[in-house]
C-alpha positions, 0 to 999 in steps of 0.5 A, spaced: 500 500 500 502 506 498 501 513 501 496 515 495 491 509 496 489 512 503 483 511 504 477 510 510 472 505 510 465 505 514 465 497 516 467 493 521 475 493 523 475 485 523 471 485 516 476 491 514 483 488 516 482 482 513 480 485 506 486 489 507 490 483 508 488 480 503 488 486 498 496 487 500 499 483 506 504 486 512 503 493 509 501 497 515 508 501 519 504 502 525 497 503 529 495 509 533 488 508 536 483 509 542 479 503 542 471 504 544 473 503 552 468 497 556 461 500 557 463 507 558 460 510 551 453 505 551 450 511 547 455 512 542 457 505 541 454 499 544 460 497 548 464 491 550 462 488 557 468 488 561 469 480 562 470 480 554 474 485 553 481 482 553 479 477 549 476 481 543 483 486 543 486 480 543 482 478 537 483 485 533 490 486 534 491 479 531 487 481 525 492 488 526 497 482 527 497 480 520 497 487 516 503 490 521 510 489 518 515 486 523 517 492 527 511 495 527 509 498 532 502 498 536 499 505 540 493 503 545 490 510 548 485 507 554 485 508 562 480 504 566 475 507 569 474 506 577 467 501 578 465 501 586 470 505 588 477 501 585 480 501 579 477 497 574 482 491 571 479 490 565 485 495 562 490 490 566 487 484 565 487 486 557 495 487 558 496 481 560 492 478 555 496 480 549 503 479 552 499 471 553 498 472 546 505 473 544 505 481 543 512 484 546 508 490 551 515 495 549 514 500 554 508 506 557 507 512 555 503 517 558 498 522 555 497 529 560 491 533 559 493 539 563 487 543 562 483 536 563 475 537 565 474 534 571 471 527 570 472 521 573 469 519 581 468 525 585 471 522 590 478 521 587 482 527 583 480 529 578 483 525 571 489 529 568 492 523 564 491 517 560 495 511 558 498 510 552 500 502 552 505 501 547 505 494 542 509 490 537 511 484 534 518 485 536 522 487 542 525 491 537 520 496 534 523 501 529 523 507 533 526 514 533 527 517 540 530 523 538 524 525 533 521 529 538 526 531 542 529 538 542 535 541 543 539 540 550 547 542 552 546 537 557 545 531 553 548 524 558 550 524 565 555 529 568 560 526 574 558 532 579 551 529 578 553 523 581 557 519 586 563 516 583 564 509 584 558 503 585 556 498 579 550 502 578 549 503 570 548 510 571 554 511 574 558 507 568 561 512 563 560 518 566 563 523 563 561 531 561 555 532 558 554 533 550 551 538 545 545 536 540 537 533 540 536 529 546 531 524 546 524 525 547 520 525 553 516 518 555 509 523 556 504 527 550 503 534 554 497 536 549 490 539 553 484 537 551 482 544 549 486 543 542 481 538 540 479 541 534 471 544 535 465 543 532 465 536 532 460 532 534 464 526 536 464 524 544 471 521 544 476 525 540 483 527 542 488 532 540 492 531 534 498 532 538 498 524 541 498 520 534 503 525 532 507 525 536 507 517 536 507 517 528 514 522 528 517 517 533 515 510 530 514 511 523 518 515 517 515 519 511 509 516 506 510 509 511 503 507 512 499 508 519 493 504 521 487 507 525 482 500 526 476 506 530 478 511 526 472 515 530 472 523 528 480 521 523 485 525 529 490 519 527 488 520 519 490 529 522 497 527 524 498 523 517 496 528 513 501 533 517 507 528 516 506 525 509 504 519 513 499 514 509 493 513 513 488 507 514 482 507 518 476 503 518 468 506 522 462 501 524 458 508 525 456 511 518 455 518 521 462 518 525 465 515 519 461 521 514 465 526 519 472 523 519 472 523 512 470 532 511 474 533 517 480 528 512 478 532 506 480 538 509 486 537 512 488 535 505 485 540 501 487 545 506 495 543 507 495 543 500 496 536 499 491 534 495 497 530 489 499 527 495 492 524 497 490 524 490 485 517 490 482 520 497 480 526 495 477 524 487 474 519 493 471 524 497 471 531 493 464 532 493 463 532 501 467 537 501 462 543 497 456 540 501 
């Protein structure tokens, strides 16, 4: 698959990775998602109950499996929620159940909302953070640490920083800090007030999380896959870094606004070469 066959599609994630499979084998470089959470948006998408929820991420990250090249990286944006007064371990349970399944958990990040509305249980503080679980097939996923990292000229460890002597790695090598990029962070700090408005879609987040893991794990016009692709955040980031994009929506009205919110992200940036079989696609959405 190439970048100029991006393409959305309003079906079911399972019925969709098994066409893209079929259409063009291991073709995805990496996922970035935030899967409906158990039972937290009956409204909006039926939901998964609790008890089957590990067993079904299981099962679409096989389907992921099989499209994901070997050095693949998987992004989870999810947090359990708190059911009579503990954590929910569905989100724990779901973990463990994907390393049982041969996937490689390769670290945790942490997506910060530092202007974040005050939801969750009234009697605990209120929710400023979500976890970014982070998946591959390998143990040694591609990834550019220094892709969002920033200028420093205190890059290493410094020996006034530290006791001389121990076997502890930190002091191993001490010598006197360097000048260049240091890598990024393991925390996305992007508020959610950067959600793009006037979009009528309960679960979005800010175009700033999958773009900072797409930069970090993916190079230019590589393919980038979204299996609930919702308002098309992750498809946003795409477009912002020359990444192909794939996604699939089971509700035809989130579906019909990914794809306007898609369309004008292309149009806008002026990348419409670029996109040029998803725009010819959906060029009349966009004048409605």
């Amino acid at each position: 698959m190439y970048i100029e066959q991006s393409r959305i599609f309003n079906m079911d994630c399972f019925e969709g990775l098994k066409n893209l499979y079929e259409s063009y084998g291991q073709c995805v470089d990496c996922v970035v998602t935030s899967p409906p959470y158990a039972q937290q948006r009956l409204h909006q998408y039926g939901g998964v109950d609790e008890t089957l929820y590990p067993q079904w991420t299981v099962e679409w990250m096989d389907a992921v499996g099989r499209v994901l090249k070997p050095e693949g990286s998987v992004f989870i944006v999810i947090r359990p929620h708190i059911k009579n007064g503990v954590i929910s371990d569905y989100v724990l349970k779901t973990r463990l159940a994907l390393r049982k399944a041969g996937w490689y958990e390769c670290e945790e990040l942490i997506w910060i909302k530092p202007d974040s509305p005050p939801l969750g249980s009234v009697n605990r503080p209120r929710r400023a953070w979500e976890s970014i679980l982070w998946f591959s097939k390998s143990n040694k996923p591609y990834c550019d640490p220094k892709a969002n990292g920033t200028f420093s000229n205190r890059i290493g460890f410094e020996n006034n920083k530290f006791e001389h002597g121990g076997i502890s790695h930190i002091h191993a090598g001490q010598r006197k800090a360097s000048i260049g990029i240091a890598r990024c962070k393991d925390y996305v700090e992007a508020g959610t007030s950067k959600v793009k408005k006037g979009i009528k879609h309960e679960a979005m987040y800010p175009v700033q999380v999958p773009e900072y893991l797409i930069k970090m794990c993916t190079k230019e016009r590589q393919i980038v896959l979204d299996p609930f692709i919702g308002s098309g955040t992750t498809a946003e980031a795409c477009i912002k870094l020359n990444r192909g994009f794939v996604g699939y929506e089971i509700k035809s009205d989130y579906y019909e606004i990914a794809n306007a919110v898609i369309l004008d992200s292309i149009i806008s940036s002026g990348k419409e070469t670029i996109y040029k079989e998803f725009v010819e696609q959906n060029l009349e959405v966009y004048f409605i």
